[in-house]
C-alpha positions in Angstrom: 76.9 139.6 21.2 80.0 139.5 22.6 81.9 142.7 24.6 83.6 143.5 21.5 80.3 143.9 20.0 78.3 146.0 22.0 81.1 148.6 23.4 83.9 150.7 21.3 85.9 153.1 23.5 88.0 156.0 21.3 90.8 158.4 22.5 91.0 161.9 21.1 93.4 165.0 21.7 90.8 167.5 22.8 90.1 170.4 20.7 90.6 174.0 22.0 86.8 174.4 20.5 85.6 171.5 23.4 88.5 172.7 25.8 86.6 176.5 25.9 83.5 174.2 26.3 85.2 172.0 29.1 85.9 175.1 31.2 83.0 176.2 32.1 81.9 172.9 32.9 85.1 171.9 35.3 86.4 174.9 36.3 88.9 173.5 39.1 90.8 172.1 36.6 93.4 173.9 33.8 91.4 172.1 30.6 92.5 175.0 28.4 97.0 174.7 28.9 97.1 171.5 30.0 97.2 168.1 27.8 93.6 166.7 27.5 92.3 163.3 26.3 88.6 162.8 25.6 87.1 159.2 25.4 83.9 158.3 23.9 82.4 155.4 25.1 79.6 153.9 22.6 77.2 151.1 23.3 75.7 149.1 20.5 71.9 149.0 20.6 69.1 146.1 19.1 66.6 148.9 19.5 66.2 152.1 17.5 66.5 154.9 20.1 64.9 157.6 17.7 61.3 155.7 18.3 60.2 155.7 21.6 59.0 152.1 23.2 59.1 150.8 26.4 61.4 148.1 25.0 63.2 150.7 23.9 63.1 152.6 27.3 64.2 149.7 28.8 67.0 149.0 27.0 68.2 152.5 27.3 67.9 152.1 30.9 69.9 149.0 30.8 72.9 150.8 28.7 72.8 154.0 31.0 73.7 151.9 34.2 76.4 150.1 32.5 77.8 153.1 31.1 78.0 154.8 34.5 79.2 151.4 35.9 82.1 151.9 32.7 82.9 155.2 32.9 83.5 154.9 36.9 85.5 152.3 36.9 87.5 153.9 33.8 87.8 157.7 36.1 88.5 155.7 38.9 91.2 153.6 37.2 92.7 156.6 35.9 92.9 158.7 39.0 94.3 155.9 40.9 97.6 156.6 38.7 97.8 160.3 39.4 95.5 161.8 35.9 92.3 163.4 36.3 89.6 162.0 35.1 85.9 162.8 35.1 82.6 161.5 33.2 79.6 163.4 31.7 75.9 162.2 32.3 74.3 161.7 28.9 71.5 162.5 30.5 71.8 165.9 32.2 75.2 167.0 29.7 76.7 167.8 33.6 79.4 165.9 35.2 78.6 163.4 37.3 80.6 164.7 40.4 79.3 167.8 40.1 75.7 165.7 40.1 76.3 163.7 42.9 78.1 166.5 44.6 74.2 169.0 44.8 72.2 166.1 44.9 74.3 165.0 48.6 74.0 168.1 50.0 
């Protein structure tokens, strides 16, 4: 498969719905007045994720590091020209700052 194959990113203009929603989870920043763009990032699988297996474990392992790889490089990219930018953990549904942030202390 090539890159093209296994990873589609999509911009959207937020929603107020997800902007009321986005508040509460980053509450130093004005996600309510300000403009806001949400990206998806999604990863092609070869495995079904609705069955458990450990192949399937393992390749959900596999897509979870290379999103966070992704997704930093993208937030990282992105700050480094003056916008804020933050990811969510698909995991927890927190953001990863905030994560990393309790976990350091």
């Amino acid at each position: 498969m090539s890159s093209c194959d296994v990873l589609e990113c999509s911009a959207y203009d937020c929603p107020q719905l997800v902007r009321n929603d986005f508040a509460d989870l980053f509450p130093e920043v004005d996600v309510r007045n300000q403009p806001l763009t949400v990206l998806t990032l999604t990863q092609k699988t070869e495995r079904d994720m609705a069955c458990w297996s450990v192949d399937m474990e393992e390749e959900r392992e596999k897509l979870m590091q290379t999103f966070i790889v992704i997704a930093s490089d993208i937030c990282d990219l992105l700050a480094s020209q003056g916008y804020w930018a933050e990811f969510i953990d698909p995991n927890s549904g927190r953001p990863v700052s905030e994560l990393f942030f309790k976990n350091s202390v």
